[in-house]
C-alpha positions in Angstrom: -9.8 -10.2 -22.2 -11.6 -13.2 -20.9 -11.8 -14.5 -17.5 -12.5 -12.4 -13.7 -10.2 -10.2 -13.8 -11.9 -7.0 -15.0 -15.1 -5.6 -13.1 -17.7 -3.1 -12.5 -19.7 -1.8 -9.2 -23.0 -0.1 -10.1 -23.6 1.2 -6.3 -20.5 1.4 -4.3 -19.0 4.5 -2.1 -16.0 5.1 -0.2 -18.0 6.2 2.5 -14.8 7.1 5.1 -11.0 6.9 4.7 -8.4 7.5 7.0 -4.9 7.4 7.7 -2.2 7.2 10.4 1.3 8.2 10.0 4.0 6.7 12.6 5.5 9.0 15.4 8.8 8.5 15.3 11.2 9.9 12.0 14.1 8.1 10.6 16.1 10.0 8.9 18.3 8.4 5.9 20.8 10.4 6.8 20.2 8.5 10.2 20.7 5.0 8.2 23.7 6.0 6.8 25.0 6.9 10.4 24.1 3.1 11.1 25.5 1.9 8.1 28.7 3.6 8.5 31.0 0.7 9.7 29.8 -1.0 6.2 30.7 2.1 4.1 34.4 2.3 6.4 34.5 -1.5 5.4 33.2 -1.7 1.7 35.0 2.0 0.8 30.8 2.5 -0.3 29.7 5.9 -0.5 26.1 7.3 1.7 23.4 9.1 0.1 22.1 6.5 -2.2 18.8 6.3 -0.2 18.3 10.0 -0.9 19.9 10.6 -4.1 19.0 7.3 -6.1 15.7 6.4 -4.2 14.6 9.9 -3.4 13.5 9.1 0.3 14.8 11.9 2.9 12.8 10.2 5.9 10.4 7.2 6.7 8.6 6.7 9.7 8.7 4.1 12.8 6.0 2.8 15.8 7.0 3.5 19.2 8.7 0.5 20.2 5.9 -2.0 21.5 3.3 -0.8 19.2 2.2 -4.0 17.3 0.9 -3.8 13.7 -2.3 -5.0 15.2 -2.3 -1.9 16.9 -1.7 0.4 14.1 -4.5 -0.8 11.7 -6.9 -0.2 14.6 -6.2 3.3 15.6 -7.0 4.0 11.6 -9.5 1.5 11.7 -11.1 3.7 15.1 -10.5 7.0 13.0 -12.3 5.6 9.7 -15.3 4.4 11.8 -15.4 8.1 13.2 -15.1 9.3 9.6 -18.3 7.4 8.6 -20.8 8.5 11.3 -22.3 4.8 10.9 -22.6 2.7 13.9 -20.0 0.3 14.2 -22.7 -3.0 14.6 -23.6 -1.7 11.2 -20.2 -3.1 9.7 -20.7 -6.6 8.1 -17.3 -7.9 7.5 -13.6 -6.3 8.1 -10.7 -7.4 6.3 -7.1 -6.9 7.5 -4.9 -6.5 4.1 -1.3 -5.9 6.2 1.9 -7.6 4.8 3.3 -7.2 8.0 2.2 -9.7 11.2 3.4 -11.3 13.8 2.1 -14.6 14.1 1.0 -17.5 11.7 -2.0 -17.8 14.0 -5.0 -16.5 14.5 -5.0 -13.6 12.3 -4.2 -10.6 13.0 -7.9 -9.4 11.7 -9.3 -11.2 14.8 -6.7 -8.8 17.3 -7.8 -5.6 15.3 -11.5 -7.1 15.5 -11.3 -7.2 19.3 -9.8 -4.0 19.7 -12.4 -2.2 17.9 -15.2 -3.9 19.6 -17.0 -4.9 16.3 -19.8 -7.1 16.3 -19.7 -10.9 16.7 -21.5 -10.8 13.5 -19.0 -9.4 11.7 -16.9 -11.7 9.3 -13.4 -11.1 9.7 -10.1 -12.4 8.1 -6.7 -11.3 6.8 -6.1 -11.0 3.5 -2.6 -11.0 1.7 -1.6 -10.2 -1.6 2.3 -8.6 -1.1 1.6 -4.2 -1.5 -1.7 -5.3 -3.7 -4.0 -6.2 -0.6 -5.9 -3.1 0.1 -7.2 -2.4 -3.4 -7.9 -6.7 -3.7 -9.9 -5.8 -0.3 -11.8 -2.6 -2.1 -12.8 -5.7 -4.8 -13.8 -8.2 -2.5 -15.7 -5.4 -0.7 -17.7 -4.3 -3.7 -18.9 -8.2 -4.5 -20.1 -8.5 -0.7 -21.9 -5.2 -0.5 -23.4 -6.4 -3.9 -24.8 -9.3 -2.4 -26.6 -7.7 -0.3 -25.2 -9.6 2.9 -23.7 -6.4 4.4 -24.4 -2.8 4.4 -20.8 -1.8 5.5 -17.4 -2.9 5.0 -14.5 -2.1 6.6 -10.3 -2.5 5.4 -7.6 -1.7 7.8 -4.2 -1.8 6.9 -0.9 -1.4 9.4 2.7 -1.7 8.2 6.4 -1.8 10.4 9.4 -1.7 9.6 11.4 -1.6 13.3 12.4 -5.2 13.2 13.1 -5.4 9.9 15.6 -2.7 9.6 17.4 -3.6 12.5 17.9 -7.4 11.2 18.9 -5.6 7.6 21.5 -3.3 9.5 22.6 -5.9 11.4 23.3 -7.9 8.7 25.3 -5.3 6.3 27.5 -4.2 9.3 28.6 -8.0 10.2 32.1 -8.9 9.0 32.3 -9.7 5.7 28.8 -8.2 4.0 29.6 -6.8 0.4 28.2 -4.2 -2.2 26.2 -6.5 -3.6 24.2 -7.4 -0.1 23.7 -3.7 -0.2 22.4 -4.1 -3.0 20.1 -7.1 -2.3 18.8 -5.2 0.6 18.5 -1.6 -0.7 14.7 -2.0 -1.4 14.4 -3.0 2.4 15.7 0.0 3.4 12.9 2.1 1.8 10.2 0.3 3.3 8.2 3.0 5.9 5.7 2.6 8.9 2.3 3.8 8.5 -1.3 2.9 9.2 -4.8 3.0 6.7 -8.3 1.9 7.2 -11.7 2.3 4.7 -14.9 2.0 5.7 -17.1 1.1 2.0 -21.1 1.2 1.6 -23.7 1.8 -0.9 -22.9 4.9 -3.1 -26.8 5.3 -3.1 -27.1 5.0 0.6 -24.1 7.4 2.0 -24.3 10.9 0.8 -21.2 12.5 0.2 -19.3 8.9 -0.3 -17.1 8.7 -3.6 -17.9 6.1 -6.0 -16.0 3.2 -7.0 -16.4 2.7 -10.8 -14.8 0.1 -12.0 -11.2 -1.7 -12.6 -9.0 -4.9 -13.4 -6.1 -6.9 -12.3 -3.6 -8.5 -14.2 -0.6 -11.3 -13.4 2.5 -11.4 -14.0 3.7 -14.1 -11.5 6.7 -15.6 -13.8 8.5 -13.1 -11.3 7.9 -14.4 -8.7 11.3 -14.9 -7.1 12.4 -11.0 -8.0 11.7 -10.0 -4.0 11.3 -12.5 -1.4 10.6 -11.1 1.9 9.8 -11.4 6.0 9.9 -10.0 8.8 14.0 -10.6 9.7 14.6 -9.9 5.6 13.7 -9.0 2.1 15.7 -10.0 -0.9 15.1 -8.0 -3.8 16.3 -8.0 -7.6 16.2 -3.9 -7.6 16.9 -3.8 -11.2 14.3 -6.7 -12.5 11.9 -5.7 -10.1 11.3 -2.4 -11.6 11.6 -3.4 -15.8 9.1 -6.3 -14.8 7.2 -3.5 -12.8 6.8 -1.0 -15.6 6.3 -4.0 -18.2 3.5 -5.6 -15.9 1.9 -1.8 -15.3 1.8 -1.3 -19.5 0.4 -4.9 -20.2 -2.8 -3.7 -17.7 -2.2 0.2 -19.5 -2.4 -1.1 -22.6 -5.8 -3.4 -21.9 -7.3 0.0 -20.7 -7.6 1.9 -24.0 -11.1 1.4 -24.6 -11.5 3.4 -21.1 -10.5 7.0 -22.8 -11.4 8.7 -19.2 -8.2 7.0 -17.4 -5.9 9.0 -20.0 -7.7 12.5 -18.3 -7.8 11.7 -14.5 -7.3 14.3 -11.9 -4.7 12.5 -9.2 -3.1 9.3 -10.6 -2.2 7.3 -7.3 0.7 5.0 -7.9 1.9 2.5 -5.6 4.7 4.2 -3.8 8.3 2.7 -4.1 10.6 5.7 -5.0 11.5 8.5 -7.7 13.1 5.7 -9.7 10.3 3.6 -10.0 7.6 6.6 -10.3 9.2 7.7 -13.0 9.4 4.7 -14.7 5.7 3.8 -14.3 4.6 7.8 -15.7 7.0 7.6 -18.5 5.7 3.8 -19.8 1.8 4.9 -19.4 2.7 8.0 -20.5 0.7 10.0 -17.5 1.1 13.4 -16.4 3.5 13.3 -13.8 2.4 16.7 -12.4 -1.0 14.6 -11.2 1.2 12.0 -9.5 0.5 12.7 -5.9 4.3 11.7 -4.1 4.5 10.3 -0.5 7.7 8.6 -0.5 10.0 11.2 0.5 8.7 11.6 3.9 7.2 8.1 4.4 8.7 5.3 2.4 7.4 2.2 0.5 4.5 1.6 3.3 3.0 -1.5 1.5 -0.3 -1.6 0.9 -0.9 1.1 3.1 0.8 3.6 0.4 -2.1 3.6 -2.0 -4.7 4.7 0.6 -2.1 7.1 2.4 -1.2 8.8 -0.3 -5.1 9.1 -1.6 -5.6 10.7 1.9 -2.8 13.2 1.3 -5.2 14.9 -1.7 -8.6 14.1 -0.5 -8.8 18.1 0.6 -8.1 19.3 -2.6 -10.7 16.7 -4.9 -13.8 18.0 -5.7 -17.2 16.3 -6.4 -16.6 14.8 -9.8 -12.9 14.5 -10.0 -11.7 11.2 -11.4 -8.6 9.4 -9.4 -7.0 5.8 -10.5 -5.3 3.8 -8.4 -2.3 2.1 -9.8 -1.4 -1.0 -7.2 1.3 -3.1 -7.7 2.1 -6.5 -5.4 5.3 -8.7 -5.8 4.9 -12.1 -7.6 4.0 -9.9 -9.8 0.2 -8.7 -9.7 -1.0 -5.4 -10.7 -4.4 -3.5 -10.3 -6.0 -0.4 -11.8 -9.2 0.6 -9.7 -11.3 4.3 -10.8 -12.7 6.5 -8.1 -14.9 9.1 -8.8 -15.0 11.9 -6.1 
């Protein structure tokens, strides 16, 4: 495969990773109580959140907690993690989907709030649920440069506004099975907060090393889910067979790596039991090694892939193998192995 879209790091370590989970619980049992005028009007049944998508609760902000605010309390904890100095950190990159504002960035709020140096680079960076593991790439190539020591990726994802707009809009007169339908996938979407600090492997005892890993494209799909802040529109249904055809076109490309067919934890982006499935029966994976945060927390974006990695970090051991499976409407995918 020619072009940029596979690479190597020779010297670079997670050196901290952390994660936040929202206070508040949301029941779906406490969106069908929402959604009930829409069932009374539609004759629809509740349940399908739990039964067809698997997710029992999700997690909200206190209301008036921005997203700003989220990536920095798991940005603060990752610093703490790290036991480096924050003037140390070179460049931090803000990969949340969610955001208030066109401008500034919301990397220059979290910035602020963590009272970084003013010689530390920082931007957003957006690539749909793939931004955190294009941020562990764009990472690697900078601390390879040598023009910064120590990196640091925050992440913080909402979903207050949103659900209200989608609730809103299936309960007005007139909504129909398939708007339910439209905006099921919106209605799996969880709160939650993620932040990595990355170094040199040689440099940080104890960090876990980033090996290697590729992305691929798939963005003739672009139009299967459209979203924003008051909405998401989703083709369910051709989301998830482009999904699972996208994730074995990169699968496939991986064979000569015999090591990503033995890994301890495989960390999939997480959507729901539907889509999990799908991806460990099409690569064929173990799904015992699957690592599931979904039920409790939702689809938190590109927060999910870090979240859930922190769920298992306890239980890896120096020299376990993990591989990151991302996936990002448009459609873009990403494999990345960590070894602990």
């Amino acid at each position: 495969m020619t072009g940029n879209a596979s690479f190597t790091f020779d010297d670079l370590g997670i050196v901290s990773l952390a994660a936040e989970q929202a206070p508040e619980v949301i029941t779906s049992e406490d969106i069908d109580e929402r959604l009930a005028p829409f069932y009374a009007a539609t004759g629809a049944e509740p349940g399908l959140l739990s039964s067809l998508a698997g997710i029992r609760e999700r997690r909200m902000w206190h209301e008036g907690t921005s997203f700003m605010d989220a990536a920095a309390m798991a940005g603060e904890k990752a610093i703490q993690q790290s036991g480096i100095d924050r003037s140390r950190i070179g460049l931090m990159i803000d990969t949340s989907v969610c955001r208030e504002r066109l401008e500034p960035s919301s990397a220059v709020t979290v910035h602020d709030k963590l009272q970084l140096s003013s010689a530390c680079t920082n931007f957003d960076l957006s690539n749909a649920c793939l931004g955190f593991l294009n941020g562990i790439h764009m990472a690697g190539h900078i601390i390879a440069s040598g023009q910064t020591d120590y990196v640091l990726i925050v992440d913080g994802e909402g979903t207050r506004e949103i659900y209200k707009n989608t609730i809103d809009k299936l309960t007005a007169q007139g909504a129909s099975i398939d708007d339910l339908f439209a905006n099921f996938a919106t209605l799996t979407l969880g709160s939650g907060a993620a932040a990595m600090v990355l170094g040199r492997h040689s440099e940080n005892p104890g960090s876990h090393r980033v090996v290697s890993g590729f992305f691929r494209a798939a963005t003739q799909y672009h139009d299967l889910c459209v979203g924003s802040l008051t909405g998401m529109r989703t083709d369910t249904r051709g989301l998830l067979e482009a999904g699972t055809q996208t994730a074995k076109l990169a699968w496939d490309d991986a064979g000569e790596k015999t090591g990503w067919f033995d890994m301890t934890y495989y960390i999939l982006h997480q959507v729901s039991e539907v889509h999990t499935q799908a991806v460990i029966d099409t690569l064929g994976i173990d799904g015992d090694r699957v690592p599931r945060s979904f039920p409790t927390l939702g689809n938190i974006g590109p927060a999910a892939i870090p979240i859930t990695l922190a769920s298992v970090a306890d239980m890896l051991r120096p020299g376990d193998s993990v591989l990151l499976q991302g996936m990002g409407s448009g459609l873009n995918t990403a494999m990345l192995e960590v070894q602990w």
